[in-house]
C-alpha positions as CSV (number, residue, x, y, z in Angstrom):
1,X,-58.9,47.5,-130.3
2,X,-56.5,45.1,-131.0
3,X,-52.9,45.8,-130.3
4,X,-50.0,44.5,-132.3
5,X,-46.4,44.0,-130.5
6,X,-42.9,43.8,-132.5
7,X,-41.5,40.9,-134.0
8,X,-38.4,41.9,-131.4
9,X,-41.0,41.7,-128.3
10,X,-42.1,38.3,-129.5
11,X,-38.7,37.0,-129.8
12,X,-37.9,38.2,-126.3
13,X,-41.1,37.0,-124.6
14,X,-40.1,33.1,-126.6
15,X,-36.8,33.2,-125.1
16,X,-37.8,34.3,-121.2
17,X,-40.3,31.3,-121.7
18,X,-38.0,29.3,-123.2
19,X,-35.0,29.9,-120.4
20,X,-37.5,29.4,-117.7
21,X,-37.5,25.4,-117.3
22,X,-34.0,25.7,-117.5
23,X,-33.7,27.2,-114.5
24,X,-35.8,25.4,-112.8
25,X,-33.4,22.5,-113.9
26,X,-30.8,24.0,-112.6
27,X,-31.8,24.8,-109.0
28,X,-32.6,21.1,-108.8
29,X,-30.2,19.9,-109.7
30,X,-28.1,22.1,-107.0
31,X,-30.2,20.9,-104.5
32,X,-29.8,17.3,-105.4
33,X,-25.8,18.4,-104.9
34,X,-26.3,19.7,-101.6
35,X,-28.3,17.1,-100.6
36,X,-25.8,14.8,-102.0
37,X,-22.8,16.2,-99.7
38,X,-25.0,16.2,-96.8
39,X,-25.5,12.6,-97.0
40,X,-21.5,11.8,-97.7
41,X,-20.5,14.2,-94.8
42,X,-23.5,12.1,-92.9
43,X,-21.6,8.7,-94.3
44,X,-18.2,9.7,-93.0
45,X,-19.3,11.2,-89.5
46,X,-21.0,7.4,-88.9
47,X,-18.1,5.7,-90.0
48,X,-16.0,7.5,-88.1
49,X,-18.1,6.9,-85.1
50,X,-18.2,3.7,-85.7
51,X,-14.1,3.1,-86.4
52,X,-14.0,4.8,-82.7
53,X,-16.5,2.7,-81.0
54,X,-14.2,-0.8,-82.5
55,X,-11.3,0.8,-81.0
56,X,-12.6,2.0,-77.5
57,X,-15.2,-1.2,-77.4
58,X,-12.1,-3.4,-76.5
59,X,-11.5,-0.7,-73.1
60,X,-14.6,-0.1,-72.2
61,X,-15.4,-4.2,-71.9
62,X,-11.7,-4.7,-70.3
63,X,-13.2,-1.6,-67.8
64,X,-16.8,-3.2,-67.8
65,X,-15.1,-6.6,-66.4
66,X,-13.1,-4.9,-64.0
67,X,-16.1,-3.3,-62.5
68,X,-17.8,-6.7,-62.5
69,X,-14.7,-8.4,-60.5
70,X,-14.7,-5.3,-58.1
71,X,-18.0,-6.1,-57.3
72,X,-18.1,-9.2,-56.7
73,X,-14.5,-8.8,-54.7
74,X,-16.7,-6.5,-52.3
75,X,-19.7,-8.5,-51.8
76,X,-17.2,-11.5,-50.9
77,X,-15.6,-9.2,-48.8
78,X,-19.1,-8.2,-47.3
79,X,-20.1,-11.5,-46.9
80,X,-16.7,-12.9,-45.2
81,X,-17.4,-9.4,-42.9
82,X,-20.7,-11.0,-42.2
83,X,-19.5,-14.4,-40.9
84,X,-15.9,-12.8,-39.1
85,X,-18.6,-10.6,-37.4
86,X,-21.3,-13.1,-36.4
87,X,-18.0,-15.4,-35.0
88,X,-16.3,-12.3,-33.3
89,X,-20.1,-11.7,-31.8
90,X,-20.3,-15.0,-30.7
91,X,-16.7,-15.1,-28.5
92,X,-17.6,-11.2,-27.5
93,X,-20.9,-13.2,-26.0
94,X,-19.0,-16.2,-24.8
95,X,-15.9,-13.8,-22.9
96,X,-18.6,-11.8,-21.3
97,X,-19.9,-15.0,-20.2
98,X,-17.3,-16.3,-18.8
99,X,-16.0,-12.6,-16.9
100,X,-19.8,-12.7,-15.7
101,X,-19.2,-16.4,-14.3
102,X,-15.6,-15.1,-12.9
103,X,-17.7,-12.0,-11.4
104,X,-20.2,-14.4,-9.2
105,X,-16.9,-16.6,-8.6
106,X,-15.4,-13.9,-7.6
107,X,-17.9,-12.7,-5.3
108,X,-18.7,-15.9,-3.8
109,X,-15.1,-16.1,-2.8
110,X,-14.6,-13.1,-1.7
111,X,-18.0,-13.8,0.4
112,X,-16.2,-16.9,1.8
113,X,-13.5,-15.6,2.6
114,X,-15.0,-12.5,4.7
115,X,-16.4,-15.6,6.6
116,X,-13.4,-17.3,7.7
117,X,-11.3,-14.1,8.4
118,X,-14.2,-12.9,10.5
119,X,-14.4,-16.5,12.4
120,X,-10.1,-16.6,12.8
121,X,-10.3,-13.0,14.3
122,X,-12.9,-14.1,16.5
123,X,-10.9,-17.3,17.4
124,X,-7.9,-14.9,18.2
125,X,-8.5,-14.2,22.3
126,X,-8.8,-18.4,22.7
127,X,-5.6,-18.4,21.4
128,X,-2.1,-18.8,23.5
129,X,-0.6,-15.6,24.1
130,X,2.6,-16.9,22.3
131,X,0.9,-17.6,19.4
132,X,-1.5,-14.9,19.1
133,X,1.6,-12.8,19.4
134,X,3.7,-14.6,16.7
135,X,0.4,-14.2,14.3
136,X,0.1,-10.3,14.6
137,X,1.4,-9.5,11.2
138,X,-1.2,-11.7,9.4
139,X,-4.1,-10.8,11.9
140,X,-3.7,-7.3,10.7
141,X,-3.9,-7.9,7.4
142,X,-7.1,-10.1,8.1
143,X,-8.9,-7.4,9.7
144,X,-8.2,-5.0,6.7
145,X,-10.6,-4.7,4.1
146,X,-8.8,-2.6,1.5
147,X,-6.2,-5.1,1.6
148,X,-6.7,-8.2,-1.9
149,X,-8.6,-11.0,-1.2
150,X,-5.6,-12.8,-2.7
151,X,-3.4,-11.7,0.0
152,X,-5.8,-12.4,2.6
153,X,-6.4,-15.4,1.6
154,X,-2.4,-16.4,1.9
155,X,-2.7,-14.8,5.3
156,X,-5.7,-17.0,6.3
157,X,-4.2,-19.7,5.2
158,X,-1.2,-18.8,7.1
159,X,-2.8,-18.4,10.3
160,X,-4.3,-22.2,9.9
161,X,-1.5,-23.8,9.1
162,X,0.8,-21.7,12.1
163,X,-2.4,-22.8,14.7
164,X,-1.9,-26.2,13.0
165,X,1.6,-27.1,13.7
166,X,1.8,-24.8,17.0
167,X,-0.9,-27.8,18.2
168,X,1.0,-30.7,17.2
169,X,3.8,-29.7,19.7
170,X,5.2,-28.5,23.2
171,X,6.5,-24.9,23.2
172,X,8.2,-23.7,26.0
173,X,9.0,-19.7,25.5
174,X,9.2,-16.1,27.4
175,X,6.1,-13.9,27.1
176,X,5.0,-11.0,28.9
177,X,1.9,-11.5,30.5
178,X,-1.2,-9.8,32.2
179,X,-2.1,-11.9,35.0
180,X,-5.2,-11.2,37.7
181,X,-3.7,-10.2,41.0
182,X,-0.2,-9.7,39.7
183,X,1.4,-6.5,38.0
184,X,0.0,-5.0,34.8
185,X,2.6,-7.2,32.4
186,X,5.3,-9.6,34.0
187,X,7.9,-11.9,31.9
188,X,7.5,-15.2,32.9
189,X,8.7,-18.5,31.6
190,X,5.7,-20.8,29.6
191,X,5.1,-23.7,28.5
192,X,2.4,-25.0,26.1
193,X,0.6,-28.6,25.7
194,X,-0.5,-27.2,21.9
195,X,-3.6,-24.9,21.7
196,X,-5.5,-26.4,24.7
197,X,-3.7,-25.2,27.5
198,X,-0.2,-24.6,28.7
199,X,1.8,-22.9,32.2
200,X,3.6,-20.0,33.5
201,X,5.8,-19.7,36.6
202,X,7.3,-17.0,38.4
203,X,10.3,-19.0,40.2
204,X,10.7,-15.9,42.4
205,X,7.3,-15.5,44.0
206,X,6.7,-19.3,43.8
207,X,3.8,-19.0,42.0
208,X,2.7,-20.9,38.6
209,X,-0.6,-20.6,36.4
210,X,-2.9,-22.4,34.4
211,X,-3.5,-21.0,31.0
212,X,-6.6,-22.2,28.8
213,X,-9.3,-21.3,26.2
214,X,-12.3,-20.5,27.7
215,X,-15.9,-18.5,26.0
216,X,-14.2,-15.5,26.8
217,X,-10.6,-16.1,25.4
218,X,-7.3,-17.2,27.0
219,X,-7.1,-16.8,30.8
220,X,-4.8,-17.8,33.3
221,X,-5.8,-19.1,36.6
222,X,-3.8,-19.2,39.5
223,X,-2.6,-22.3,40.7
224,X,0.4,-22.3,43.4
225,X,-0.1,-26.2,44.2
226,X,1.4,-26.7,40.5
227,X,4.7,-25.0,41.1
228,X,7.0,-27.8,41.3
229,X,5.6,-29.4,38.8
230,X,5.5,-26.7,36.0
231,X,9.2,-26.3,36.7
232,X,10.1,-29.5,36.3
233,X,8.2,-29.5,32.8
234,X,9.8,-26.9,31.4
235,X,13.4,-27.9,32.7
236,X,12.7,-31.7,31.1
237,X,11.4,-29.6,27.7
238,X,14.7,-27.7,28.1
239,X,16.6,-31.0,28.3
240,X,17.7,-30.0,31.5
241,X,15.9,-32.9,33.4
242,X,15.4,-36.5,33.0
243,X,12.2,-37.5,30.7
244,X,9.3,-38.5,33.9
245,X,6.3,-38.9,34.8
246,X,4.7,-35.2,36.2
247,X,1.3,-34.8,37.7
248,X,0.4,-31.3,36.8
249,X,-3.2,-29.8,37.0
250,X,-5.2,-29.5,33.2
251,X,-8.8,-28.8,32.5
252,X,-10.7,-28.7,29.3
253,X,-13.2,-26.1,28.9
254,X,-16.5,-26.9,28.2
255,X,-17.5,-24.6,25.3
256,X,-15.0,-23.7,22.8
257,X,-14.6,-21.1,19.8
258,X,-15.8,-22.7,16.6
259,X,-13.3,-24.3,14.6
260,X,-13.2,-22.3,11.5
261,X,-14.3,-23.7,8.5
262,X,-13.2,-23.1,4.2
C-alpha cells in the first residue's frame, strides 16, 4: 500500500537534508580554528624559548669557560702538588739519610770515646798523687755514663792536655800521702820530674821516698840514702839554693800503662 506524505513533510525532510552539509562545514571549519591557535600559541611558546636561550646563552658560555679555567687551574695545581711532593720526598729521603749517617757517627764516637775514658781511668793509679788529685773533678765525670758524650769528651780532653803539661815540668807541692811503714796519711813536701817519677821527704824523721809508675800504679819506695839530696832539690826548685849538680836515685819501670790513644 503505498503511503503518501504532506507537501509540509517533504519540505521539512528537503531542508534537514539540505542544512546537513552545512554543519558539517561548520564543525570544520572550527576545528581548523582550534587547530589554528594551537599552532600560534605553539609559535610564540618557541619563540619565546628561543628569545631566552639568546639571552642566557651569553651566561651559561661566560659560566661554561669559567668551569673550563677552574679545571685546568686544579689540574695545574695537581700537577705542581705532584712535583712539590716528589721534591719534598726526595729531601724527607736525603735528611733521613743524613740523621742515619749522624746516628752511626754518632755511635762510633760515642764508642770511641767509651774507649779512651775507660783507658785514662785505668791510667789514673800510674799517675802522681798530685796530679791524680788535681784531676778529680774530671775523673768523675769520666766514670759517669749518664753524663753527655760532649761533656766527656771536654773532660777527656782535659785530662790529656793537664797530664800533658804536668810532664813537661818540675812540680814541687804538699800532698798527703800513704806511705808503707809510715802512718795511714802524712803531709810531706814533693817534688816531681814530670809523670815518671818524683820525691817526698819527711825533714823530721830524716827519711825521703822514691815515687814512680809501676803495673800496679804509683808507689813510693823508701829510700833514706836520698835525703840530702831530695832537700836540696826542692830548696833549689824553691829558689832557695844555688842551681847544681844533685845525684839523686831514679828508676824507670819496666812495663808501663798504655798511653791512651783518640
Amino acid at each position: 500500500m503505498i503511503r503518501r506524505t504532506s507537501p509540509g513533510i517533504r519540505l521539512l525532510t528537503i531542508l534537514v537534508v539540505l542544512a546537513a552539509p552545512s554543519l558539517r562545514a561548520a564543525d570544520a571549519l572550527e576545528e581548523a580554528d582550534q587547530s589554528a591557535g594551537e599552532f600560534i600559541k605553539l609559535e610564540i611558546a618557541n619563540a619565546r624559548l628561543i628569545t631566552d636561550w639568546r639571552s642566557q646563552r651569553a651566561s651559561l658560555e661566560s659560566l661554561v669557560r669559567a668551569f673550563q679555567e677552574r679545571a685546568a687551574a686544579v689540574e695545574e695545581k695537581r700537577d705542581l702538588t705532584k712535583a712539590t711532593t716528589a721534591r719534598d720526598r726526595e729531601e724527607l729521603a736525603a735528611i733521613r739519610a743524613k740523621i742515619q749517617n749522624a746516628g752511626d757517627d754518632t755511635r762510633a764516637f760515642e764508642t770511641r770515646l767509651n774507649g779512651l775514658s775507660a783507658r785514662l781511668l785505668s791510667l789514673r793509679p800510674s799517675l802522681p798523687p798530685h796530679l791524680s788529685e788535681a784531676l778529680e773533678m774530671p775523673y768523675r765525670t769520666l766514670a759517669d755514663p749518664g753524663v753527655p758524650a760532649s761533656e766527656r769528651m771536654q773532660q777527656a780532653m782535659d785530662v790529656l792536655n793537664r797530664c800533658a803539661q804536668f810532664n813537661r815540668v818540675v812540680t814541687v807541692a804538699e800532698d798527703v800521702l800513704s806511705l808503707e811503714g809510715e802512718p795511714p796519711e802524712k803531709s810531706l813536701p814533693v817534688i816531681y820530674w814530670g809523670l815518671s817519677h818524683g820525691y817526698a821527704v819527711d825533714r823530721a824523721a830524716r827519711k825521703a821516698w822514691l815515687g814512680a809508675p809501676g803495673p800496679a800504679g804509683w808507689r813510693w819506695e823508701a829510700r833514706p840514702d836520698a835525703f840530702d839530696g831530695v832537700v836540696r832539690l826542692i830548696a833549689i826548685a824553691n829558689d832557695k839554693a844555688d842551681p847544681t849538680y844533685v845525684a839523686v836515685p831514679a828508676s824507670v819501670p819496666r812495663s808501663l800503662p798504655a798511653a791512651p790513644g783518640p
